[in-house]
C-alpha positions in Angstrom: 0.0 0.0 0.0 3.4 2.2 -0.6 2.3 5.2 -2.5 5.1 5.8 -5.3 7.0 9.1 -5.0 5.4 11.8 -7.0 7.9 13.4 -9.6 8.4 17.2 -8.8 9.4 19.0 -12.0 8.9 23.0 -13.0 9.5 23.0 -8.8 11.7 25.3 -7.7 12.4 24.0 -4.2 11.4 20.8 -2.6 11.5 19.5 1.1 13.5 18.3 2.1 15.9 18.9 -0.3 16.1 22.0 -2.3 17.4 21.8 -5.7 18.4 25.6 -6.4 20.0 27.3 -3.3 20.8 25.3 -0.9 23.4 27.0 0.9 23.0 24.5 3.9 26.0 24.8 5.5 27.8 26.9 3.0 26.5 30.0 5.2 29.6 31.9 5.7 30.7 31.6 2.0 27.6 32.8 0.9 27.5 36.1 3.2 30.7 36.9 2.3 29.9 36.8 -1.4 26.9 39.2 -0.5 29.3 41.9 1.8 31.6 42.0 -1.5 28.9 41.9 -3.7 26.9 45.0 -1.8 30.2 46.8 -1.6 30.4 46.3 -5.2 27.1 48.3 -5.8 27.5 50.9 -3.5 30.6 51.5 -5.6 28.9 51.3 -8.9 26.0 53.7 -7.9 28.6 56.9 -6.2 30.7 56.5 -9.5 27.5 56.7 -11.6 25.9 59.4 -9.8 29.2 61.4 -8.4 32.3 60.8 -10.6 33.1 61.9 -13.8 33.7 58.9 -15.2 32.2 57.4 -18.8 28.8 54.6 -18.4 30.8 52.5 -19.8 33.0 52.2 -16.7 29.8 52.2 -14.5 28.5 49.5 -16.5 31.7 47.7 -15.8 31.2 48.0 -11.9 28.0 47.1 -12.0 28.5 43.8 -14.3 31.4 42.6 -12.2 28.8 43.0 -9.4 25.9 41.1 -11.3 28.1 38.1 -12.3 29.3 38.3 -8.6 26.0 37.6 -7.3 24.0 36.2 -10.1 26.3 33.8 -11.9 25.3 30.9 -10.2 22.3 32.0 -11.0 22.3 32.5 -15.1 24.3 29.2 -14.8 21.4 26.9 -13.0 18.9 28.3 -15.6 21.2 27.7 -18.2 21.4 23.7 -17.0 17.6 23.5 -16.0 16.7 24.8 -19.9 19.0 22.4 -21.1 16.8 20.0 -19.0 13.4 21.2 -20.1 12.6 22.6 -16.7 12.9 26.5 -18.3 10.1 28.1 -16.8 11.3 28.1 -12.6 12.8 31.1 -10.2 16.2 31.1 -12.2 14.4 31.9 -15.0 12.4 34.5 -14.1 15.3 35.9 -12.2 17.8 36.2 -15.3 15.2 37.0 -17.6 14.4 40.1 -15.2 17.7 41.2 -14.7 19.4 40.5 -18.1 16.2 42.6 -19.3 16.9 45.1 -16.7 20.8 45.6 -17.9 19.1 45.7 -21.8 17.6 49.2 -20.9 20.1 50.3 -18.9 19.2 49.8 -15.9 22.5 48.6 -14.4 22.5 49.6 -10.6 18.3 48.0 -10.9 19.9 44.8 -12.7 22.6 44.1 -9.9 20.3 45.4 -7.0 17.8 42.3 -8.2 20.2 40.2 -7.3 21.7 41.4 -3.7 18.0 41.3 -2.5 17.3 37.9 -4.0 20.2 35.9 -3.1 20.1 37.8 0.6 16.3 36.6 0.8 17.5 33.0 -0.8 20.2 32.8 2.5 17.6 33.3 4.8 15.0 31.2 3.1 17.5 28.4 3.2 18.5 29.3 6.1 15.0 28.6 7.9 15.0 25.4 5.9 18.3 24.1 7.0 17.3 24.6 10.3 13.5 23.1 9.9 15.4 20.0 8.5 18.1 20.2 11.7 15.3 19.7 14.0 14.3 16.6 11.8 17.6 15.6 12.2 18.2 16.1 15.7 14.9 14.9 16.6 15.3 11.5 14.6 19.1 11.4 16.1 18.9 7.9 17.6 21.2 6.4 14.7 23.9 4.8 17.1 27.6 5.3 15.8 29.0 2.4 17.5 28.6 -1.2 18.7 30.9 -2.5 21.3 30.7 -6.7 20.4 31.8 -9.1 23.0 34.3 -11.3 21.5 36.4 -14.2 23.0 36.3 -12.1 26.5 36.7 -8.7 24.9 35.2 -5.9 23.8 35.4 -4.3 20.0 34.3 -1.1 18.8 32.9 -2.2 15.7 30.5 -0.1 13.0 26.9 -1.3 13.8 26.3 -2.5 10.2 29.0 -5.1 10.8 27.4 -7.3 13.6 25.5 -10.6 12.9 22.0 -12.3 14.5 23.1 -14.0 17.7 26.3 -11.7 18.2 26.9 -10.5 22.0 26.6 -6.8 22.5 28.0 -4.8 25.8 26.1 -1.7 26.5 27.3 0.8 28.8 24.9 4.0 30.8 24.6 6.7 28.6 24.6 4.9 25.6 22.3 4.2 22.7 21.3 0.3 22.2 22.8 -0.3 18.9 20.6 -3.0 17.8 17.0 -5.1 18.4 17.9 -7.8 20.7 17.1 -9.9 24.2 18.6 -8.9 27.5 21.3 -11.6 28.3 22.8 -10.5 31.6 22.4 -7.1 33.5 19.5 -4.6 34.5 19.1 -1.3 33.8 16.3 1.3 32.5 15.7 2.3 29.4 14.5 6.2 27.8 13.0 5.2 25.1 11.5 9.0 24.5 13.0 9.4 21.1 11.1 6.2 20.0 7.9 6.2 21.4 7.9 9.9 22.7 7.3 8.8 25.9 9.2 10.3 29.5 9.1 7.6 31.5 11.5 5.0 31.7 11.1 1.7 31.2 13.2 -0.9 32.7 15.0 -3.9 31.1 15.8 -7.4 33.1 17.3 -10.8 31.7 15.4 -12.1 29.0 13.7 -8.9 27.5 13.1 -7.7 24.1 15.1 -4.0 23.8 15.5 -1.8 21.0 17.8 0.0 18.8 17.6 3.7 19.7 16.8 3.2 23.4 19.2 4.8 25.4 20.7 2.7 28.8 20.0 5.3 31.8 22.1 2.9 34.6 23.6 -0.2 34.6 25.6 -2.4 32.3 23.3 -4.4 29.7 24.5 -7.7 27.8 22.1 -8.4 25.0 22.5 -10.5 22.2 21.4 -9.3 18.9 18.5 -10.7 17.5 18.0 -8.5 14.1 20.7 -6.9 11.9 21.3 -2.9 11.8 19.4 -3.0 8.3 16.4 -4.6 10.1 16.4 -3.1 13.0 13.7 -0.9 14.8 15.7 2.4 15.0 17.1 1.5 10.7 13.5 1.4 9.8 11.8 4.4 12.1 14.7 6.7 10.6 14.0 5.4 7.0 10.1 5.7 7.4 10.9 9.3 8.3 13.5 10.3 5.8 10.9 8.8 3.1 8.0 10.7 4.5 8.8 13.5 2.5 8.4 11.9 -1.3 4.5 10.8 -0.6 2.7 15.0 -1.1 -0.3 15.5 0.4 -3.1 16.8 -2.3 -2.5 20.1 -1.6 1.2 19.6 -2.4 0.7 18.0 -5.8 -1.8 20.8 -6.5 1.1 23.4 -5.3 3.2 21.7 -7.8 0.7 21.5 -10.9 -0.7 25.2 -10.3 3.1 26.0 -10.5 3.5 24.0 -13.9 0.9 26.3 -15.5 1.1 29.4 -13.4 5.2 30.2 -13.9 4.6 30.1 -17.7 1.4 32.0 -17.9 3.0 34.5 -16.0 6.2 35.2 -18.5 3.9 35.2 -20.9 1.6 37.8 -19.3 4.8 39.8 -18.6 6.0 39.7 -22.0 2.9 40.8 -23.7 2.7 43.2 -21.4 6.3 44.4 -22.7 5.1 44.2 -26.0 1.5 45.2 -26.6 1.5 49.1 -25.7 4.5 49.8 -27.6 3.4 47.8 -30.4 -0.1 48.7 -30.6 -1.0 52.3 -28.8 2.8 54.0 -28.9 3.7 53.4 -25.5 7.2 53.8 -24.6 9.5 50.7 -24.7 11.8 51.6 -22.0 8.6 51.9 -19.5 6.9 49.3 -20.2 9.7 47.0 -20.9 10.7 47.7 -17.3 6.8 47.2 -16.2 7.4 43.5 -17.9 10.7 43.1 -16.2 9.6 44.6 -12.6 5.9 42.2 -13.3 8.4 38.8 -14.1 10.2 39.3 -10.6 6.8 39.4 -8.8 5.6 36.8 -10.4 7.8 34.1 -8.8 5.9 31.1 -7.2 8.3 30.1 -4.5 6.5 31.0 -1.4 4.4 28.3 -2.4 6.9 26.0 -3.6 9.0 25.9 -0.6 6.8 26.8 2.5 3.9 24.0 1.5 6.3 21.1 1.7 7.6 22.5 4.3 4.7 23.3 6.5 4.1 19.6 6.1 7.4 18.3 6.5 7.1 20.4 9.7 4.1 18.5 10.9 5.5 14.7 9.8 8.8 16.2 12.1 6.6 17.8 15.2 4.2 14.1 14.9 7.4 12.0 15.4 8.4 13.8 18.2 5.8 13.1 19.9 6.1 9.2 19.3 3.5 9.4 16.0 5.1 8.3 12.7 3.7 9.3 9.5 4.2 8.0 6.6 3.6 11.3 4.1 2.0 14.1 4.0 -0.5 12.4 2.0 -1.6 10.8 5.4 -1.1 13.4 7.4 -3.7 15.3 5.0 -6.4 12.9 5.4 -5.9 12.8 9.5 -7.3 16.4 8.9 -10.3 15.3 7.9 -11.4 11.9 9.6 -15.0 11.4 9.5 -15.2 7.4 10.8 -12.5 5.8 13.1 -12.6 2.0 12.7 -11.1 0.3 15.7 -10.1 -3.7 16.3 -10.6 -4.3 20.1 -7.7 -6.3 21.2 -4.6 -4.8 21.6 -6.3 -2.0 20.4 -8.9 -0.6 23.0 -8.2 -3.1 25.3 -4.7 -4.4 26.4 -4.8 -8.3 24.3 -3.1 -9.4 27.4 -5.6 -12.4 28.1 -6.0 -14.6 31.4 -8.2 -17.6 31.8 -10.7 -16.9 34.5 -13.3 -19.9 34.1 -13.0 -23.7 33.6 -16.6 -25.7 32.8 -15.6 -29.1 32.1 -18.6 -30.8 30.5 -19.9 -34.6 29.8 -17.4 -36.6 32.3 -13.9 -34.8 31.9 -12.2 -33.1 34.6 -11.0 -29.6 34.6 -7.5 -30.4 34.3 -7.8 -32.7 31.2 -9.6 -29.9 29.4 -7.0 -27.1 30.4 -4.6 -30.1 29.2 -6.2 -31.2 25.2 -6.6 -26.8 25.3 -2.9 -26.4 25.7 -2.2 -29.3 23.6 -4.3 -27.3 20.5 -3.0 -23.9 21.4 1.1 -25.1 21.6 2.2 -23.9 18.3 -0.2 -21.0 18.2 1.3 -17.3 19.8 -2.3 -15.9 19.5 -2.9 -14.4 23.0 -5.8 -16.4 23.7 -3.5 -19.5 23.0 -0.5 -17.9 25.4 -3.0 -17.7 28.0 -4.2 -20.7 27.8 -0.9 -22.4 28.2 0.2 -19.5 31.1 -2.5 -21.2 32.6 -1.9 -25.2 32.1 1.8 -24.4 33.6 3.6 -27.6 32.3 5.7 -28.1 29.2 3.8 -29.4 26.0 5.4 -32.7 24.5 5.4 -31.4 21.1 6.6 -34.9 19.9 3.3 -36.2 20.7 1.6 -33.6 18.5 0.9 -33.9 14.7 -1.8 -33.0 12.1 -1.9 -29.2 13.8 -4.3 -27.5 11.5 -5.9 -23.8 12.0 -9.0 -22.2 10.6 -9.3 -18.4 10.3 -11.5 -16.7 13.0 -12.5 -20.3 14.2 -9.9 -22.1 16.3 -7.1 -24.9 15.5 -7.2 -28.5 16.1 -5.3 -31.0 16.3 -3.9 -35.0 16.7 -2.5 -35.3 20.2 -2.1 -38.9 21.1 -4.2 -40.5 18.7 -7.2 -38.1 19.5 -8.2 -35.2 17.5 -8.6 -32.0 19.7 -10.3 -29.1 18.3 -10.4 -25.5 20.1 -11.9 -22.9 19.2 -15.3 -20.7 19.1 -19.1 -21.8 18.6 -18.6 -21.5 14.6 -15.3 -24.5 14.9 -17.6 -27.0 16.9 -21.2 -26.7 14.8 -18.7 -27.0 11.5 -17.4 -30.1 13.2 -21.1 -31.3 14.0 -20.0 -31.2 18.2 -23.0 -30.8 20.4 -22.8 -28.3 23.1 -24.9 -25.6 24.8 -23.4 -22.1 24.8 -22.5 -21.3 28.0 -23.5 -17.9 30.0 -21.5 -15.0 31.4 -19.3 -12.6 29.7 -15.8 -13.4 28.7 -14.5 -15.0 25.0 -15.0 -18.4 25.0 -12.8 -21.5 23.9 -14.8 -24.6 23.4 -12.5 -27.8 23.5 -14.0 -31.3 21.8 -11.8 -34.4 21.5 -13.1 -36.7 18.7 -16.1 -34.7 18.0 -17.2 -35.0 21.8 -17.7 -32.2 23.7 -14.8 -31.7 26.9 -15.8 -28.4 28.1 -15.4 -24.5 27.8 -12.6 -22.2 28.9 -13.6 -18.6 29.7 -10.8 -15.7 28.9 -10.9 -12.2 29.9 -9.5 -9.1 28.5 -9.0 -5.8 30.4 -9.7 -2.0 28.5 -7.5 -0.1 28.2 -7.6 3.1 30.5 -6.5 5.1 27.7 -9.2 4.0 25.4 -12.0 6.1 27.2 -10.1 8.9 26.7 -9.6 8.3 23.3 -13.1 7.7 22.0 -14.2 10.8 23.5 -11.1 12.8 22.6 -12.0 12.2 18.5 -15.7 13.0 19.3 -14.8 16.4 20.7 -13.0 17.0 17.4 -16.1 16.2 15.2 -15.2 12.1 14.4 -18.8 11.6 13.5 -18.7 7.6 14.0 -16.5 5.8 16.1 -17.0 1.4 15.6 -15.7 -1.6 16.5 -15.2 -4.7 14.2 -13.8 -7.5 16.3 -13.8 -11.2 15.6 -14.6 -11.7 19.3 -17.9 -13.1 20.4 -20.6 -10.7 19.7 -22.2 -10.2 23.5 -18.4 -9.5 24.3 -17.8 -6.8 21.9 -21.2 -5.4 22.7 -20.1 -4.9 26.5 -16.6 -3.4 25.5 -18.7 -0.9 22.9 -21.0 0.2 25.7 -18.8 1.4 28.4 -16.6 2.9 25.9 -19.8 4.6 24.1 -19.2 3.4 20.7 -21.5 4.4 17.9 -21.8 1.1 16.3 -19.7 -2.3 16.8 -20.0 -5.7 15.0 -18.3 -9.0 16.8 -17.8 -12.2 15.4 -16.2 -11.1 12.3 -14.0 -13.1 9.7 -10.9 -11.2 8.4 -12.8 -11.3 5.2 -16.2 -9.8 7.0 -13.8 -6.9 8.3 -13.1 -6.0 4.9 -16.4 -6.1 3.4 -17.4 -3.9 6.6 -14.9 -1.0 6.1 -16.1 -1.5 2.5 -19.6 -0.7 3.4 -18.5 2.3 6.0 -16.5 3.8 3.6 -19.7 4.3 1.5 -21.7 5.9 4.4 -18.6 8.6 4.9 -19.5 12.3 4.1 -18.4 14.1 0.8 -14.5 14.5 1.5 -14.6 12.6 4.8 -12.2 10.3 5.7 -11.9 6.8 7.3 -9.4 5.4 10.1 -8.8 1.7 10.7 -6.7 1.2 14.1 -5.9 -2.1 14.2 -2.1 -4.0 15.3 -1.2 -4.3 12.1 -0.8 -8.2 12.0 -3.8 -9.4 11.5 -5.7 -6.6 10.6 -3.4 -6.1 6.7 -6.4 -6.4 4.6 -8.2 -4.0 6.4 -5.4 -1.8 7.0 -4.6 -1.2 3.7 -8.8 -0.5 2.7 -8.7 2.5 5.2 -7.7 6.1 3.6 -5.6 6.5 6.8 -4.5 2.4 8.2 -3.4 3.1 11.9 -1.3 0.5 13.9 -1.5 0.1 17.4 1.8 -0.4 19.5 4.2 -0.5 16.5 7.2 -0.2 18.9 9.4 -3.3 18.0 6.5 -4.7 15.6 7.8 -5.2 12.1 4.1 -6.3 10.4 2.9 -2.8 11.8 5.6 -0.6 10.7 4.9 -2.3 7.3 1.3 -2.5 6.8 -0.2 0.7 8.3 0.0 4.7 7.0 0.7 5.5 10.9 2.3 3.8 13.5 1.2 5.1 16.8 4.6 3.8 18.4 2.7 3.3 22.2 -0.4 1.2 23.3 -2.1 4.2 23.4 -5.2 5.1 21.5 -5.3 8.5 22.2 -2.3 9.1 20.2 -4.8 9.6 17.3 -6.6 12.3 18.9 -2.7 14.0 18.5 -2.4 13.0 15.2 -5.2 14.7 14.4 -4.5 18.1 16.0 -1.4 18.0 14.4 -2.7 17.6 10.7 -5.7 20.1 11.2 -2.7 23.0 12.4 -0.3 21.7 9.3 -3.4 21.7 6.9 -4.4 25.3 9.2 -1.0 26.7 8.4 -0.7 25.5 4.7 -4.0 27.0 3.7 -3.0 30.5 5.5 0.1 30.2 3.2 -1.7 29.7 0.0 -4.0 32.8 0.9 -1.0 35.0 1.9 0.7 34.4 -1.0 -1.3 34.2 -3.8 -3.0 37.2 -2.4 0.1 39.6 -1.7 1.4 38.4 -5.1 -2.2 39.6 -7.3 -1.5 43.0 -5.2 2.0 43.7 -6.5 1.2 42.2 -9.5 -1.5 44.9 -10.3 0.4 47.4 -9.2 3.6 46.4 -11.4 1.0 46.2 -14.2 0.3 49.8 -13.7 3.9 51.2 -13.4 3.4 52.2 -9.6 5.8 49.1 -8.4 9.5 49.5 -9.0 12.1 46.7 -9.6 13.9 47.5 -6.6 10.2 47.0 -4.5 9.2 44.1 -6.6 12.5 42.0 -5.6 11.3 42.5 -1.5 8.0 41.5 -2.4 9.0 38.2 -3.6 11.7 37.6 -1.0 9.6 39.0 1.6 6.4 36.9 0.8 8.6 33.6 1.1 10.2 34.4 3.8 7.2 35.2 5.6 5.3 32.1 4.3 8.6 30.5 5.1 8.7 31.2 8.8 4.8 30.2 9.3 5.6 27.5 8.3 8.3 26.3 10.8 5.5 27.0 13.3 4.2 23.7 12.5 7.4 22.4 13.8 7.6 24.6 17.2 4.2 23.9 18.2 3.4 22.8 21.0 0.0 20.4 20.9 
């Protein structure tokens, strides 16, 4: 469900790289070229006006200052014509100014291009920095691993270590790679992961991640994933990608500037043309009224501070432990008009313990608990790790063959010579087993050995307390629908729904009937509405994949999540959406007030160029002054605090 990258041509700038002016971290370079270059001028304009020397000599000064400044300039639109990309800023800027020299209008020509590449340095400026905080915020890359080999330690280059390697990490330092806690204890900030600020703590035998950073203690872990395929690898690659899937407004931004750069030089150089041509106007003047109208024209407030803004809010969402996968996404977060959520491990905490055992026809409670386990040994369903928790004795696998399961039904099967089936009330009436549905709340797991009935084992699941919060979070920001498709047993789901005042929920669902659910929801949305599915990202693919927006639950450490879904919420908590949302209504808030800002101050100074009131010298701060305003609201996207 990857979008592909959309191709950016005619583009001026793009986030986050820019393809013109990136000065970066050139800075210093840069400034000095602009000191010499307005000495230059100032030189150009006191000889002009107060020596007594020839134009030609002026004209001199003022070229050396114009190919000073400009002739990186004249060369990039040189190389993007030979390209076929003629009509962007580099363009427009040495058509102006080249025009500008043409009627003499030297000191005009080299002025153009102080106050553009000045207003490029701090345009790139507040880019370079937008992308720093991307940078520092996503700074969980480790540099080093130290491997334990034959009783020693070795700095080695993460890249470098194998699966079942021995790792040493120290406090203070980021956990290189995914792997299980072998010796040591220690806790663990795992903030720039999950964005959250309490600590969690890591013993013998648990999972940790790449990224985390050791707060105490010495940890021994041995390495269960390589760099490539580690956590912290793929969070800093989901980022880092973010940026080539546009949001709609985006690809508009860039097809409006396709069709508006051109149309505009050609509006300029008819209006160059016409009077002279036609009703005796003055070539000079309304030359300079084409020149002075081309400058305006330039469309790179929108071109850079769009992509920007929502760069800014795929940045300020990751900080906050929310990873987007574009701005396309982010977008359609803006808009949300039905959440779909799965219930386990989604509103409720899918960490299941048995709490009822109803033996029936003759067995004994602890033969059923045994043929259950027996079934559930090679499942990791958490029904099935329950189940087992529960038994407490090692299963002889040995002793186990035929294992078979059925989707949304159960498993079975051939333990000892006997045919064990466990599953749900849909497993044992496909089997032809007789048995009476028991009462009470609870999912329910009915056992049959040889087609006769053994019993029932009741499992509960807890809410989350987060998930309150979370339904009524999106309901305060106008989520018309909140539901609930679960394969769990209907009365179950029902019970779940009520406390957590659902709209509508459906239980006993297939995989399949999930899909063909969100099919039928997605046809009830309003006109431009969107529709979530929050699901763990395993099981819930299909559906996933359906939604406009698919959400995963708890992606921390879950490679199917990180995969399948558009978002991956990277806690256990729900109400991470309700974040997600606020953040892509300010990005999509901020965008639109960019497009207004713009495209309004630009028809102003348009006009007014049109009518000979604007001057070159005004027309050059419009356009560097509208994008770096448009510029700078943007970055508030990224210093927001929500």
């Amino acid at each position: 469900m990857m979008n592909k990258p959309a191709q950016q041509s005619g583009c001026v700038h793009s986030v986050p790289k820019g393809d013109c002016c990136d000065h970066g971290g050139d800075n210093r370079a840069v400034i000095v070229r602009l000191i010499a270059g307005a000495v230059i001028l100032a030189a150009g304009i006191l000889l002009e006006r107060f020596a007594a020397v020839d134009g030609y000599a002026a004209l001199a000064v003022f070229a050396a200052c114009y190919l000073l400044l400009g002739g990186d300039v004249l060369l990039r639109s040189v190389k993007n014509i030979a390209r076929g990309q003629v009509f962007d800023e580099n363009f427009l800027m040495a058509a102006a100014s080249i025009g500008a020299f043409a009627i003499g209008e030297y000191a005009e020509a080299a002025g153009v291009m102080l106050f553009y590449q000045a207003g490029e340095l701090l345009q790139d400026t507040a880019v370079h920095k937008s992308k720093k905080s991307i940078a520092d915020l996503m700074d969980i890359r480790p540099d080093s691993a130290r491997l334990k080999r034959d009783g020693e330690l070795i700095t080695v280059s993460p890249e470098t270590v194998r699966i079942g390697d021995v790792i040493v990490v120290g406090p203070g330092e980021k956990i290189p790679l995914d792997g299980v806690v072998l010796d040591g204890e220690a806790m663990l900030d795992a903030g720039a992961l999950t964005g959250e600020s309490v600590p969690r703590k890591a013993s013998p035998s648990d999972a940790v991640l790449s990224g985390c950073v050791n707060q105490n203690g010495v940890l021994t872990i041995k390495v269960t994933q390589t760099f490539g395929e580690s956590t912290v690898s793929k969070i800093i690659g989901l980022v880092e990608n973010a940026a080539s899937k546009k949001a709609p407004t985006e690809n508009f931004i860039t097809k409006f500037a396709l069709v508006y750069t051109p149309a505009v030089t050609g509006l300029a150089a008819l209006l160059a043309l016409i009077p002279p041509l036609l009703f005796g106007g003055v070539w000079s003047e309304w030359l300079s009224r084409g020149l002075v109208f081309l400058v305006i024209s330039c469309p790179c407030a929108l071109v850079i501070s769009i992509p920007l803004g929502f760069f800014g809010g795929i940045g300020g969402a990751s900080r906050r432990g929310i990873l987007v996968k574009g701005g396309n996404y982010l977008e359609a977060l803006a808009h949300l008009d039905f959440v779909v959520f799965d219930k386990t491990g989604t509103l409720t905490k899918g960490v299941f313990d048995v709490t009822e055992i109803r033996p029936a026809n003759g067995f004994s409670g602890e033969e059923l608990l045994e043929a259950a386990a027996n079934a559930e040994s090679f499942s990791n369903h958490p029904i099935a790790l329950s189940i087992r928790r529960a038994y407490g004795k090692p299963v002889d696998k040995n002793r186990l063959s035929g294992y078979e399961e059925t989707a949304g039904r159960g498993v079975s099967v051939c333990a000892s010579g006997r045919m064990i089936a466990a599953g749900n009330h849909e497993l044992m009436d496909k089997m032809g087993v007789i048995f009476e549905e028991p009462a009470g709340t609870g999912t329910k797991v009915h056992i049959a050995a040889d087609g006769v009935y053994m019993g029932c084992i009741a499992i509960s699941d807890e809410i989350k307390r987060d998930s309150h919060a979370a339904v009524a979070a999106l309901k305060a920001r106008g989520v018309r629908k909140a539901v609930m498709l679960t394969g769990d047993d209907p009365q179950i789901a029902e019970t779940v729904a009520k406390e957590l005042k659902l709209d509508e929920v459906y239980g006993g669902l297939l995989p399949q009937q999930k899909v063909e659910m969100v099919e039928t929801l997605n046809g009830r949305k309003r006109a431009n509405g969107k529709l979530a599915f929050v699901g763990d990202g395993v099981n819930d693919a299909p559906v996933l994949a359906l939604a406009d927006v698919g959400v995963a639950m708890g992606g921390l450490g879950s490679d199917a999540a990180i995969e399948a879904a558009d978002v991956v919420l990277m806690t256990d908590e729900p109400s991470k959406l309700a974040e997600a949302v606020d953040i892509a209504r300010f990005t999509k808030r901020v965008v639109r007030q960019n497009i207004v800002f713009a495209l309004g101050i630009k028809g102003v100074f348009l006009l007014l160029g049109a009518f000979g009131i604007t001057t070159m010298w005004e027309a050059v701060f419009a356009d560097v002054g509208v994008a770096l305003l448009a510029t700078l609201n943007a970055m508030r996207v990224m210093r927001m605090k929500y």
